[in-house]
N, C-alpha and C positions, 0 to 999 in steps of 0.2 A: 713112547707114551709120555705125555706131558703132565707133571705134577701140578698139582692145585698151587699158587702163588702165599704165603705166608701172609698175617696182615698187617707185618712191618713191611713185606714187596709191596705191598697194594696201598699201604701210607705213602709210602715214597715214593710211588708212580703217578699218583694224583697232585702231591705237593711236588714235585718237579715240574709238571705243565702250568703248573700256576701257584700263589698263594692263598689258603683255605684259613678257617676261622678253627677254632679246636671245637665248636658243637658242628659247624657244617660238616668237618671232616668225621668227624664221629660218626651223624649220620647215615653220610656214605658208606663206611664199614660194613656199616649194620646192617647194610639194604643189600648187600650180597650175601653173605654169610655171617648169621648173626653169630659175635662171639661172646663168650663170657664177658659180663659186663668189669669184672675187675682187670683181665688181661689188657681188655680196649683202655678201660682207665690207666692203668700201669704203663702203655705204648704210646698213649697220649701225653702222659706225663713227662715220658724219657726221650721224648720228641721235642718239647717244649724246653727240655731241661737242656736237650742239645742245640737250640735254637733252630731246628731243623724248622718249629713249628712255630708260628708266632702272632697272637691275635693283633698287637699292635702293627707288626708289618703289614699283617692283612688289611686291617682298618687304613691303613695310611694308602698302599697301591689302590685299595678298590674306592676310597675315597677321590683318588687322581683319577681313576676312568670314567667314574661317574660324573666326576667336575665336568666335564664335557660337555655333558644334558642336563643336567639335574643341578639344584640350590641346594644352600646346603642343610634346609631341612627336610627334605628328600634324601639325603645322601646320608643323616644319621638315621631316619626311619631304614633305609634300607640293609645298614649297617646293623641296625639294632633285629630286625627280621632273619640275618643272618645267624644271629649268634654274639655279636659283639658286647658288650656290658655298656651300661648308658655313657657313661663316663669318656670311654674310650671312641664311643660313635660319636659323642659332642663333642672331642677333639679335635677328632679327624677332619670333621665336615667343618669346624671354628676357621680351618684354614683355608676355606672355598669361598667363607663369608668377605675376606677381604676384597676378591675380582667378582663380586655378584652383578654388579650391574653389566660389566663388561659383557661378563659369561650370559645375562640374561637378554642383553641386545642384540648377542650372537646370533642364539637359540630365537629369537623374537626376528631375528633378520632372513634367519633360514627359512622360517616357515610362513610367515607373512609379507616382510618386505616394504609392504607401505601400510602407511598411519588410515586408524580404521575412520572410516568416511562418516557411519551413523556409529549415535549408542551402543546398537544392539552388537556393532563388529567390535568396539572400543571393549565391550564386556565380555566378548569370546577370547581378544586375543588375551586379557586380564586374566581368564578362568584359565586357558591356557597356562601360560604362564605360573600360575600358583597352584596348578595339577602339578609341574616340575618341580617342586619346593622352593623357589624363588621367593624371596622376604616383600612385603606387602611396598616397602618402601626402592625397592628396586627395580618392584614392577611397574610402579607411579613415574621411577625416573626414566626407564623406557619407554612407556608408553607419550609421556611428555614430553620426550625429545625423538619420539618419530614425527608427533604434529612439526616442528618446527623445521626437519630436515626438506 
């Protein structure tokens, strides 16, 4: 017979596949077996206090995977939709702002590849582009140096 998991197993089993926010992971607890909201606070806390749990860690890796696709105001809105406090989403994502254009010719190279021919393509790939959170001036310098390529 197999006992029910404690919900310091089931903290630890979720923050071991990955890094979680302290409201995402909260959450999660919740949505199986809701428990008394002081224990959850109390587990949360001794989690945090042990580093086991850590919003800034969070904020910093999932700011690195998102960097991938996403600008970096895409990357605190997302941040900030998880759980993270303003502050700490506009850190994270502060450091994706230095390779934005890079990152945003990539993402503009993947999906396009050539310079748009009329307006109406020059203004798709743009809205594109600023759906990813890509800053307005990053989008102007890619789009400006695919005409030339």
């Amino acid at each position: 017979m197999r006992r029910e998991p404690t919900l310091r197993e089931r903290a630890l089993r979720l923050l071991a596949r990955r890094e979680h926010s302290r409201s995402e992971l909260a959450r999660k607890l919740q949505a199986h077996d809701p428990p008394p909201e002081d224990e959850l606070e109390a587990l949360l806390d001794d989690l945090s206090k042990r580093k086991q749990l850590s919003d800034e860690r969070y904020a910093e890796s999932r700011a690195h995977v998102l960097s991938r696709k996403f600008g970096a105001a895409r990357i605190a809105q997302e941040l900030r939709a998880k759980g993270v406090e303003k502050g700490l989403a506009e850190g994270a994502a502060a450091a994706a702002r230095s390779t934005e254009v890079e990152r945003a010719r990539a993402v503009w190279t993947k999906k396009f590849g050539v310079a748009a021919a009329t307006r109406e393509e020059r203004a798709k790939q743009m809205r594109f582009l600023q759906s990813r959170g890509f800053s307005f001036d990053a989008i102007r310098a890619v789009i400006r140096g695919a005409g030339e390529d």
